[in-house]
N, CA, C and O atoms as a GROMACS GRO file, in nm:
protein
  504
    1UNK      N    1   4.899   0.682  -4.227
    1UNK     CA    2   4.930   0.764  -4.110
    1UNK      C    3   5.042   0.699  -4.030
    1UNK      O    4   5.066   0.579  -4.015
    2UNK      N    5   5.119   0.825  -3.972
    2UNK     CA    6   5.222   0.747  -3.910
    2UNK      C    7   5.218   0.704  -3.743
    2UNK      O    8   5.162   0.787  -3.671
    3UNK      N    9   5.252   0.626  -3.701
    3UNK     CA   10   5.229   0.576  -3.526
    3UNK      C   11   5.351   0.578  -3.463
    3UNK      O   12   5.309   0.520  -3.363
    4UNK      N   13   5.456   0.595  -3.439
    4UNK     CA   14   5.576   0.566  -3.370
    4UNK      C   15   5.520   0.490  -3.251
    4UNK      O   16   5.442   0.527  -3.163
    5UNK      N   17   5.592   0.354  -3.275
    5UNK     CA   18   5.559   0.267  -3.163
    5UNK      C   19   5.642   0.274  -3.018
    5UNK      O   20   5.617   0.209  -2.917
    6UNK      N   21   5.762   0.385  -3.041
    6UNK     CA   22   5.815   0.436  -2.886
    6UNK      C   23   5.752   0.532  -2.838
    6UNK      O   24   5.776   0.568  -2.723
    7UNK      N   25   5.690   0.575  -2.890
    7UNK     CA   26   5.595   0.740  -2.834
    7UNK      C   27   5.443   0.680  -2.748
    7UNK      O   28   5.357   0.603  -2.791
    8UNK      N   29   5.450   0.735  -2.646
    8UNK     CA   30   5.263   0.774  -2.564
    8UNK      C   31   5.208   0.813  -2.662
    8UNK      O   32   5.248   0.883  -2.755
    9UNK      N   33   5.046   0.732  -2.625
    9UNK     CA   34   4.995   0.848  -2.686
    9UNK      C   35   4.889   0.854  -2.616
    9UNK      O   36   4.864   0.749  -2.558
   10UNK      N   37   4.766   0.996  -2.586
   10UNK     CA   38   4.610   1.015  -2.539
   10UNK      C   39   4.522   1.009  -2.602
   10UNK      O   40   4.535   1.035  -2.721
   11UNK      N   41   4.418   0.979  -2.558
   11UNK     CA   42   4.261   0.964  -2.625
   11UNK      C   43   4.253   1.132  -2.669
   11UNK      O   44   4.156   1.145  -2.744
   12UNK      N   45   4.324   1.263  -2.647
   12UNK     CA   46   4.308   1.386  -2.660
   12UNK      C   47   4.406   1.413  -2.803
   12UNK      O   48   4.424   1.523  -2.855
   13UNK      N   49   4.465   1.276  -2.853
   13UNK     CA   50   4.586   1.280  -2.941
   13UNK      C   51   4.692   1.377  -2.979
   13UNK      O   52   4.738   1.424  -3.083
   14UNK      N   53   4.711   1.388  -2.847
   14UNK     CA   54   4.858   1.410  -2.774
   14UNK      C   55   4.957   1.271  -2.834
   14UNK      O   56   4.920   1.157  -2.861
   15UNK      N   57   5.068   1.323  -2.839
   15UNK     CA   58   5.215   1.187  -2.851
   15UNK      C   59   5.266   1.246  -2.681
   15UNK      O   60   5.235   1.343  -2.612
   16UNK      N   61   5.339   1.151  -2.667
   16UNK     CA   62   5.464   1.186  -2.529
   16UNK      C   63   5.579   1.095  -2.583
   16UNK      O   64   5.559   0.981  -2.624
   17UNK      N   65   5.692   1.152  -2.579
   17UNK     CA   66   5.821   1.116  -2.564
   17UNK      C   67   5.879   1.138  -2.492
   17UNK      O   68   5.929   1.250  -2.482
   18UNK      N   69   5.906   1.019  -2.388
   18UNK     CA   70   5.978   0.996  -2.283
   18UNK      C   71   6.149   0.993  -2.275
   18UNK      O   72   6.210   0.889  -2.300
   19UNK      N   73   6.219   1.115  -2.237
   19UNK     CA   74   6.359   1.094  -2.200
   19UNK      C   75   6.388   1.137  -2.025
   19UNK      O   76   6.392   1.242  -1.961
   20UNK      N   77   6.403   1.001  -1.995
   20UNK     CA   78   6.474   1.021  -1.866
   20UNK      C   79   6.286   1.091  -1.747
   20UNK      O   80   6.171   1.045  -1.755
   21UNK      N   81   6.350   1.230  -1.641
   21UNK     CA   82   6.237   1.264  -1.598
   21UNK      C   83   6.177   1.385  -1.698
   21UNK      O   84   6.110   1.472  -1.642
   22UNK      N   85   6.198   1.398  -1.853
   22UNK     CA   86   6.150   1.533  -1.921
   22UNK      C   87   6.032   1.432  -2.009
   22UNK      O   88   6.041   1.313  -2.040
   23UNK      N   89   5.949   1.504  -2.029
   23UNK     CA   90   5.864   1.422  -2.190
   23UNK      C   91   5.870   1.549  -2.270
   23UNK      O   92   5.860   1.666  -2.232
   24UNK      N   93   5.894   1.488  -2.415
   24UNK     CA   94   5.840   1.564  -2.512
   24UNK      C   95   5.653   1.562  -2.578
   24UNK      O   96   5.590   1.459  -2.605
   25UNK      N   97   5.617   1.660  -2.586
   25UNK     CA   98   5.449   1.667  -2.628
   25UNK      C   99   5.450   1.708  -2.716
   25UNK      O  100   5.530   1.798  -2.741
   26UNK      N  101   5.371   1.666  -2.800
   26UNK     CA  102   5.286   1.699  -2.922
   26UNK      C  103   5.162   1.666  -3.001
   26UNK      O  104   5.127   1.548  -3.003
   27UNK      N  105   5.086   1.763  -3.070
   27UNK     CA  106   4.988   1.681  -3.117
   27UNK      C  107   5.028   1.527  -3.240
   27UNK      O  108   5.146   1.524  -3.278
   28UNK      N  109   4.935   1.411  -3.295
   28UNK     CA  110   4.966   1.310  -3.334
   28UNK      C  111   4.935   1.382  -3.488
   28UNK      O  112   4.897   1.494  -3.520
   29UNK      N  113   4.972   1.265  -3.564
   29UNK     CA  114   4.989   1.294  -3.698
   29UNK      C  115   4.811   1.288  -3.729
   29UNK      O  116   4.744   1.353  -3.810
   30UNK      N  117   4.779   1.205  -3.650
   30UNK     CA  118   4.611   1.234  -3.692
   30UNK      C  119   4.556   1.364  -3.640
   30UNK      O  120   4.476   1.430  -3.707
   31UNK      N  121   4.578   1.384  -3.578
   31UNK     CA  122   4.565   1.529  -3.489
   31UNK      C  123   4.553   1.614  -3.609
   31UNK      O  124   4.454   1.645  -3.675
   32UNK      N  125   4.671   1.644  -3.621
   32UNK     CA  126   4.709   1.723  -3.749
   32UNK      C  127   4.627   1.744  -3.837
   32UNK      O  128   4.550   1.839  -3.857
   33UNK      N  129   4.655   1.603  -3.920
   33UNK     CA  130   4.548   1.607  -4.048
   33UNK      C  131   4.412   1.642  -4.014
   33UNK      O  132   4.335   1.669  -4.106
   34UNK      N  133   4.374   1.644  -3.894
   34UNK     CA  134   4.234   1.638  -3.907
   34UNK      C  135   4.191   1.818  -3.869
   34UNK      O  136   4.093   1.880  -3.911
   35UNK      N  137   4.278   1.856  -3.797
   35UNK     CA  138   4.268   2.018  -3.785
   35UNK      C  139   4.337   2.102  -3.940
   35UNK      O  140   4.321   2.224  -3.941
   36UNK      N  141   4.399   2.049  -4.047
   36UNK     CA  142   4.459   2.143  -4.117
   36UNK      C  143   4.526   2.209  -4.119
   36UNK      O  144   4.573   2.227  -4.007
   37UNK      N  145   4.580   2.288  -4.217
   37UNK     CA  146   4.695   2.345  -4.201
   37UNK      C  147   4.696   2.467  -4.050
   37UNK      O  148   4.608   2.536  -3.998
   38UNK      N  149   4.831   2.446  -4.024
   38UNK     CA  150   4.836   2.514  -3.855
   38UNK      C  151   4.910   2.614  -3.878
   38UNK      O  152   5.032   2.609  -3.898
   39UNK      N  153   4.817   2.747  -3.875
   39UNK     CA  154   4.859   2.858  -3.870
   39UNK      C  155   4.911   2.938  -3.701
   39UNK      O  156   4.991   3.031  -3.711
   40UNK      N  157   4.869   2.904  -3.574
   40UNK     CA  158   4.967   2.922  -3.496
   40UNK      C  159   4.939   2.845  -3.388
   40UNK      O  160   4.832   2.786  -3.377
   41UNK      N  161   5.017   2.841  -3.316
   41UNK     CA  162   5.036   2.765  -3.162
   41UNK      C  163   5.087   2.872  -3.051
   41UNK      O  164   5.195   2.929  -3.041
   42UNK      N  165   4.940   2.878  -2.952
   42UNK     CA  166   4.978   2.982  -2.850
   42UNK      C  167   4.983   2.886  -2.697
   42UNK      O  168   4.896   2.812  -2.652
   43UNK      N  169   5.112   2.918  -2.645
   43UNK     CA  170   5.140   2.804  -2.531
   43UNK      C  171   5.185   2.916  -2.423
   43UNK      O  172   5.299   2.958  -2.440
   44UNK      N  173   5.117   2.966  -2.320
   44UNK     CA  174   5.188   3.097  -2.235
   44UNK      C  175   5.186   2.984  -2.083
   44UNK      O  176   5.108   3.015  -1.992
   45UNK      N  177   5.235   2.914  -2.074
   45UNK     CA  178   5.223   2.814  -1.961
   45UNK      C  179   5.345   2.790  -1.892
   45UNK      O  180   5.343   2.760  -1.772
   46UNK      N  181   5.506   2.807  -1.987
   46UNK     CA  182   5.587   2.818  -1.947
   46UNK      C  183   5.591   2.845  -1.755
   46UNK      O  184   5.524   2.916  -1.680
   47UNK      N  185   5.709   2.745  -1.733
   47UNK     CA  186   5.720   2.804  -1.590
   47UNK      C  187   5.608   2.710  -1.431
   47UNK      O  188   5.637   2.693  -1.313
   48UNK      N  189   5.482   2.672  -1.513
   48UNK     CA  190   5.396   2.653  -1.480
   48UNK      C  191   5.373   2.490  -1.479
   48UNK      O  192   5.401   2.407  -1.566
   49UNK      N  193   5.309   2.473  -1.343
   49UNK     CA  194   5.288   2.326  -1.346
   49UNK      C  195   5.133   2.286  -1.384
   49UNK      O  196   5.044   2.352  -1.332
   50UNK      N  197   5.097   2.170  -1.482
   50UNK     CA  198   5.009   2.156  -1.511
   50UNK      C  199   4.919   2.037  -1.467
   50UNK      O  200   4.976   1.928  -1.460
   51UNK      N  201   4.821   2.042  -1.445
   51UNK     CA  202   4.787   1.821  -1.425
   51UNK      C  203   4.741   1.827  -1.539
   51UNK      O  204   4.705   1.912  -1.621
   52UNK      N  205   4.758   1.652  -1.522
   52UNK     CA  206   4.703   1.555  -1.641
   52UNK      C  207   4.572   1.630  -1.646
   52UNK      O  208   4.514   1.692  -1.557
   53UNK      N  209   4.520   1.596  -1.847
   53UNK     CA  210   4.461   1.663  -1.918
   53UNK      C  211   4.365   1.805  -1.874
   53UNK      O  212   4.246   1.826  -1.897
   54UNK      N  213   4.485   1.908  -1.788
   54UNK     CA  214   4.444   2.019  -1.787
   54UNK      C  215   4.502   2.077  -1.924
   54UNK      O  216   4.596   2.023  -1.981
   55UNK      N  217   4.435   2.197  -1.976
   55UNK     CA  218   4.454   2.243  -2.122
   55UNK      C  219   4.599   2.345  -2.068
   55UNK      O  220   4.604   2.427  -1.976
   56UNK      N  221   4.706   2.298  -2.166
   56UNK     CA  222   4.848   2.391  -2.156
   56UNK      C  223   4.851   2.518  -2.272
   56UNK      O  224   4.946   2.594  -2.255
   57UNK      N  225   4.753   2.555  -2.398
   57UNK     CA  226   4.822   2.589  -2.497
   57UNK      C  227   4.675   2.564  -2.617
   57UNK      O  228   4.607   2.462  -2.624
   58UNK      N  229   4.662   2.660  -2.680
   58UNK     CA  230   4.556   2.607  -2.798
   58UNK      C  231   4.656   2.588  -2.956
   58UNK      O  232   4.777   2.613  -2.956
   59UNK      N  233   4.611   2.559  -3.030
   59UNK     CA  234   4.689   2.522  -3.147
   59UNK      C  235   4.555   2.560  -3.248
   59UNK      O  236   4.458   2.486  -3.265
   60UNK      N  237   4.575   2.691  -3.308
   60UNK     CA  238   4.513   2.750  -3.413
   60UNK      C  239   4.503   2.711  -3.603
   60UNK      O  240   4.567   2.771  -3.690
   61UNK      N  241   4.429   2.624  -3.620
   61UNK     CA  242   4.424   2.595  -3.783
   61UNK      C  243   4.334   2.696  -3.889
   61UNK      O  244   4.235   2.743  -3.833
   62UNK      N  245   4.345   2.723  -3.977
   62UNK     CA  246   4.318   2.803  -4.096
   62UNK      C  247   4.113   2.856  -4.038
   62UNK      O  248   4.042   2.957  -4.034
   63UNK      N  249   4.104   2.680  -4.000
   63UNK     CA  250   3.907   2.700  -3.977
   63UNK      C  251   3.946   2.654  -3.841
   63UNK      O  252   3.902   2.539  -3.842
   64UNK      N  253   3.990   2.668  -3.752
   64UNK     CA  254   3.963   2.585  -3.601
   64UNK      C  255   4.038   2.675  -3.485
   64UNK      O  256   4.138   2.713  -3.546
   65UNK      N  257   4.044   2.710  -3.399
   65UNK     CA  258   4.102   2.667  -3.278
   65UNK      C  259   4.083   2.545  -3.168
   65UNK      O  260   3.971   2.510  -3.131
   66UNK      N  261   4.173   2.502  -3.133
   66UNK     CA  262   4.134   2.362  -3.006
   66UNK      C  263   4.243   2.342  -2.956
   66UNK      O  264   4.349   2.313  -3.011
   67UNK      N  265   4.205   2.365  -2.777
   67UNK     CA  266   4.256   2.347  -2.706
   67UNK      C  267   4.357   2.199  -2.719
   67UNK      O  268   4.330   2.104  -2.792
   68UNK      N  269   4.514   2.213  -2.602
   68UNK     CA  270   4.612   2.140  -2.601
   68UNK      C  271   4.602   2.045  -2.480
   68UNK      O  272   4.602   2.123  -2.384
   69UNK      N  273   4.596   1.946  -2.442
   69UNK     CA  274   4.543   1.851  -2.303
   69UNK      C  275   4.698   1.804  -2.250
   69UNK      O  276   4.765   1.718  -2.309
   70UNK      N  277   4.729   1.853  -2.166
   70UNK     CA  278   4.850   1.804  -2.046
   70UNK      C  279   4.816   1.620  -2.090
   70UNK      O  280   4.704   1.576  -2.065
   71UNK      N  281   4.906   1.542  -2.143
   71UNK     CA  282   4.960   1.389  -2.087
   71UNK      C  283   4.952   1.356  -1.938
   71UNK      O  284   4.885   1.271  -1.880
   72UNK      N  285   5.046   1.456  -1.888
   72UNK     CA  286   5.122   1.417  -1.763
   72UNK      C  287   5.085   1.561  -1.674
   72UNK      O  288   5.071   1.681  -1.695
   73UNK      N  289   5.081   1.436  -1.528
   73UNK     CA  290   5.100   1.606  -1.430
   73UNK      C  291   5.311   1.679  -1.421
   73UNK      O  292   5.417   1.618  -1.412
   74UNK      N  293   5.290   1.767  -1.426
   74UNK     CA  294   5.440   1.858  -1.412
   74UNK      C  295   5.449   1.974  -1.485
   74UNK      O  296   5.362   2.015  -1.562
   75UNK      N  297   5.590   2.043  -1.454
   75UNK     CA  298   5.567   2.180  -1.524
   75UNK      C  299   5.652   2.203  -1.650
   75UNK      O  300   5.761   2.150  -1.671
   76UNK      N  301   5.593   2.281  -1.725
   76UNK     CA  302   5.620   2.303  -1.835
   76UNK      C  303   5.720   2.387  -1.862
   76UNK      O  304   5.716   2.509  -1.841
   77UNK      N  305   5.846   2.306  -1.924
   77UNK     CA  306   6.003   2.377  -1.910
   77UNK      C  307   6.015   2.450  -2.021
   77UNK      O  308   6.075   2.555  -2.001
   78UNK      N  309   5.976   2.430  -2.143
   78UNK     CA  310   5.987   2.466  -2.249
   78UNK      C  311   5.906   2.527  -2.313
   78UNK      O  312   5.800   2.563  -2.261
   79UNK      N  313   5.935   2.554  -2.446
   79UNK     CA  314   5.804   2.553  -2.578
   79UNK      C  315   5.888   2.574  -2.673
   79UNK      O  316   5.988   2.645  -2.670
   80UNK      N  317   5.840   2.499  -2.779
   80UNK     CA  318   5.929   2.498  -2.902
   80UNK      C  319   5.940   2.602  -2.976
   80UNK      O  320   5.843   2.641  -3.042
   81UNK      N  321   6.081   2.678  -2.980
   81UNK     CA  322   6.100   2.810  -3.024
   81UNK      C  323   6.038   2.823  -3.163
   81UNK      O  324   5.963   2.909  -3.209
   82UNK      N  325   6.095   2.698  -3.224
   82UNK     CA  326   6.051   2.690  -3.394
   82UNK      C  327   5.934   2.741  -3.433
   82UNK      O  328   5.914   2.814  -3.530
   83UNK      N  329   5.841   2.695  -3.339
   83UNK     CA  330   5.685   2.678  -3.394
   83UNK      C  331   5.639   2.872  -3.398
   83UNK      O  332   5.551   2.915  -3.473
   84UNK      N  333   5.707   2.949  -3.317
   84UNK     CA  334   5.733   3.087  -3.347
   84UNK      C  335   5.731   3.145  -3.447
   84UNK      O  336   5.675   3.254  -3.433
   85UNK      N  337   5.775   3.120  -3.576
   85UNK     CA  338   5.805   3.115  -3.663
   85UNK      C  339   5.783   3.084  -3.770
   85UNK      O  340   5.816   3.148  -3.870
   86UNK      N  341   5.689   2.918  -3.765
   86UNK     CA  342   5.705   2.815  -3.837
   86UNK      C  343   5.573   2.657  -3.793
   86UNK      O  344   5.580   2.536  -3.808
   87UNK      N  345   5.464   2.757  -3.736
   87UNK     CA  346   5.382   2.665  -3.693
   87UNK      C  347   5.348   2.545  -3.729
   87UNK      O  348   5.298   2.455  -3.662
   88UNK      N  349   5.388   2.552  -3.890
   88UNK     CA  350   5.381   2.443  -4.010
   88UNK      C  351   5.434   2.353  -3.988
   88UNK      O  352   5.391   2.253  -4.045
   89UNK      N  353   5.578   2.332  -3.873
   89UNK     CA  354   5.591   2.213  -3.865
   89UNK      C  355   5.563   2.113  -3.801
   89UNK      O  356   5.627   2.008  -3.794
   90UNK      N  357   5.407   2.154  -3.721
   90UNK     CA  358   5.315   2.084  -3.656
   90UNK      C  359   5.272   1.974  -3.802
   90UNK      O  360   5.247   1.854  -3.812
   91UNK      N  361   5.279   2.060  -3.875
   91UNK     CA  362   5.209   1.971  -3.997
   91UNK      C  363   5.278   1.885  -4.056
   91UNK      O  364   5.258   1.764  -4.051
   92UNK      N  365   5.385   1.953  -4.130
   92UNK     CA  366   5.552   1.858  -4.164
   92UNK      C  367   5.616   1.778  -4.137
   92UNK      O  368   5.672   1.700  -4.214
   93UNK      N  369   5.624   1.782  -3.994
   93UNK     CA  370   5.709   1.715  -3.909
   93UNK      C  371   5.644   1.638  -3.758
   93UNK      O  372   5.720   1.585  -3.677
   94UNK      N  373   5.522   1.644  -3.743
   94UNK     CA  374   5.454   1.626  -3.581
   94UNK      C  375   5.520   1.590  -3.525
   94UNK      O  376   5.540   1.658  -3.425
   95UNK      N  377   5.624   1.434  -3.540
   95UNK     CA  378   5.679   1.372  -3.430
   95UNK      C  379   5.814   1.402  -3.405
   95UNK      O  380   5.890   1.344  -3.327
   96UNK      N  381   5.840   1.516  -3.493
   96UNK     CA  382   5.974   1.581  -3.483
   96UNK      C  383   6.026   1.687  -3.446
   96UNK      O  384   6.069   1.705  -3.332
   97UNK      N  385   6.028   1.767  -3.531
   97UNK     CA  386   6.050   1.961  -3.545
   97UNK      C  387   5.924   2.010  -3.489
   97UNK      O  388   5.942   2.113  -3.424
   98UNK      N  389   5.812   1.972  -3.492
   98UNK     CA  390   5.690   2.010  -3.470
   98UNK      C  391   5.607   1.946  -3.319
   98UNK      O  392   5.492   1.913  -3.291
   99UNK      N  393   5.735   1.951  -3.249
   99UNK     CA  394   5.685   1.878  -3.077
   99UNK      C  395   5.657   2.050  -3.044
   99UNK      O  396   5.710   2.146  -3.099
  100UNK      N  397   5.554   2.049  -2.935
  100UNK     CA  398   5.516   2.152  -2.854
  100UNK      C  399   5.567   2.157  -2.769
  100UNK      O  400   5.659   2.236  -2.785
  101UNK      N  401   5.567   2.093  -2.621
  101UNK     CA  402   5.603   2.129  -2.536
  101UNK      C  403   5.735   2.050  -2.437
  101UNK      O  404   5.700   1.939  -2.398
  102UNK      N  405   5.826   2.077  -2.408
  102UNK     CA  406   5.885   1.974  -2.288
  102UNK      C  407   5.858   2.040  -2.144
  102UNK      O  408   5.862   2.156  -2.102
  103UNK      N  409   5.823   1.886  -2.074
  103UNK     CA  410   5.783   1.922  -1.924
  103UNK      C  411   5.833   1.794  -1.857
  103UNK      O  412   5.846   1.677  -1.893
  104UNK      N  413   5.859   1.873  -1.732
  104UNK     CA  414   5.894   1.751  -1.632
  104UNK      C  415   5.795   1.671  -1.614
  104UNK      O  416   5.678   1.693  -1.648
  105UNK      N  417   5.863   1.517  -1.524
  105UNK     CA  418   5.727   1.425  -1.530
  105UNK      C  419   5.702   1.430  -1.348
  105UNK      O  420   5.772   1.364  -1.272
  106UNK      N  421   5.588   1.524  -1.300
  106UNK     CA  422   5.562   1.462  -1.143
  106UNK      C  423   5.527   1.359  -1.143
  106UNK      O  424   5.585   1.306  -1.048
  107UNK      N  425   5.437   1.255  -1.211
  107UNK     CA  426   5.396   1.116  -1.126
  107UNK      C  427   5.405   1.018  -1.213
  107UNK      O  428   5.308   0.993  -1.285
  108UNK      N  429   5.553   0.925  -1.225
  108UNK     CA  430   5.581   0.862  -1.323
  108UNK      C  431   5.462   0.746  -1.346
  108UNK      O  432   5.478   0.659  -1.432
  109UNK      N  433   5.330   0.752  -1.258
  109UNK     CA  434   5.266   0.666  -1.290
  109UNK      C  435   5.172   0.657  -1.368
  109UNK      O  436   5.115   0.557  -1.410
  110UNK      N  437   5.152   0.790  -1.394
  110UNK     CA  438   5.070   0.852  -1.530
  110UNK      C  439   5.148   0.810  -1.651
  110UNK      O  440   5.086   0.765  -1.747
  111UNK      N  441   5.256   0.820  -1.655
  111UNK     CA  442   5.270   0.730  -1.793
  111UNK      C  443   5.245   0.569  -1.798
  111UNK      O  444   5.246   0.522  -1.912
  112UNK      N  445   5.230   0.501  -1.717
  112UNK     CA  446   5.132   0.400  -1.744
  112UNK      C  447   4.997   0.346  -1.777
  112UNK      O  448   4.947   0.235  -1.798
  113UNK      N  449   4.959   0.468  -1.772
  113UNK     CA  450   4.811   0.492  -1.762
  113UNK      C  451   4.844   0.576  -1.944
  113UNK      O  452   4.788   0.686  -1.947
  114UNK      N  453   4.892   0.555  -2.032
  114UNK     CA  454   4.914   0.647  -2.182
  114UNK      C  455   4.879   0.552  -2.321
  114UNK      O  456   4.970   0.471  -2.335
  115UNK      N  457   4.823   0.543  -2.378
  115UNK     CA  458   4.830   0.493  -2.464
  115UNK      C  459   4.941   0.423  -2.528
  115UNK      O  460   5.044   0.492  -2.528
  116UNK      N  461   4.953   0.311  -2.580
  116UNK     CA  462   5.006   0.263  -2.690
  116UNK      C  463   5.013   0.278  -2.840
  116UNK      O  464   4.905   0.308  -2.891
  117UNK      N  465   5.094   0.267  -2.907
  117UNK     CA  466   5.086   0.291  -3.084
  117UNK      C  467   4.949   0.206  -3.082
  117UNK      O  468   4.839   0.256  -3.101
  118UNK      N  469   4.971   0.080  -3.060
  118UNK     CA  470   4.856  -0.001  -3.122
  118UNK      C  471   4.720   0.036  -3.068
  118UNK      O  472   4.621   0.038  -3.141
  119UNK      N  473   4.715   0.073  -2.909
  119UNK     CA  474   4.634   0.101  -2.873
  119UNK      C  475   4.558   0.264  -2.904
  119UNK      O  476   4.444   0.279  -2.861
  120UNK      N  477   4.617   0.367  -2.971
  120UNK     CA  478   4.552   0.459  -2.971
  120UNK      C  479   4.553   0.443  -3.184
  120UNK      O  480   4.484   0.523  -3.249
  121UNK      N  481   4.625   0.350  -3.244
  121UNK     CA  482   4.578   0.301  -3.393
  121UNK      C  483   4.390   0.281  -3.350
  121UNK      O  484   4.299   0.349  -3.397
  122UNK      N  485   4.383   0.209  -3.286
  122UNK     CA  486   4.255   0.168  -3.269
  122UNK      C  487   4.142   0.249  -3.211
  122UNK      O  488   4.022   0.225  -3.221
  123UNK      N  489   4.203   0.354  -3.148
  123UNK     CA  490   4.102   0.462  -3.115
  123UNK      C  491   4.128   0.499  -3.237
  123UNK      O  492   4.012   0.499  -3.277
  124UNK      N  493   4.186   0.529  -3.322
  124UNK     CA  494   4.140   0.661  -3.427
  124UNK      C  495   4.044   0.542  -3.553
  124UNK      O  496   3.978   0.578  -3.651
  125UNK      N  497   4.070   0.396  -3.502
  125UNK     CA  498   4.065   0.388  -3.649
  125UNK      C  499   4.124   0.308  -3.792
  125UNK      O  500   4.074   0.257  -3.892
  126UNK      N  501   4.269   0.334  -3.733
  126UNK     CA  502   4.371   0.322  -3.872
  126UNK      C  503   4.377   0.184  -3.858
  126UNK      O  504   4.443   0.116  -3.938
   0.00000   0.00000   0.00000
């Protein structure tokens, strides 16, 4: 499994990628594997400010739905057009093509409070 050691991550296994005041979100590569293939991602939050681990978005697999957990408090600027299209590359790609959401960051102190690669390796496990 893969960890990117520049990426956040949550006990809800969420990633965050931090540029500047935006993060990128997504579920983790364990995430993934463990829900199956991802047939869609519904995110109607746009526009909208969220707090930390309030639910932004569910992410639908073949046998599952489960809810998406906010990282960070702020609002949600984006949603990845791709996944429209192409939900699969939640699966393909997680830490890439397959990011969910970008949102501003209100309280840069919540990302101190985020997991580490090593530290959320060890919640799952690996």
């Amino acid at each position: 499994m893969n960890f990117p050691e520049e990426l956040k991550y949550t006990k809800d296994h969420e990633w965050v990628r931090i540029e500047g005041e935006v993060a990128y979100v997504g579920i983790t590569d364990f995430a993934q594997r463990e829900l199956g293939d991802i047939v869609y991602v519904d995110i109607d939050t746009v526009g909208k400010t969220v707090a930390k681990e309030e639910v932004f978005g569910t992410v639908e697999a073949v046998k599952t739905v489960s809810d998406l957990f906010s990282p960070l408090t702020g609002e949600v600027l984006e949603v990845n057009p791709q996944l429209d299209g192409s939900p699969e590359l939640v699966n393909s790609d997680a830490y890439g093509d397959g990011w969910m959401i970008k949102m501003s960051i209100d309280n840069q102190a919540e990302v101190a409070e985020l997991l580490s690669a090593a530290a959320y390796r060890e919640l799952v496990g690996a």
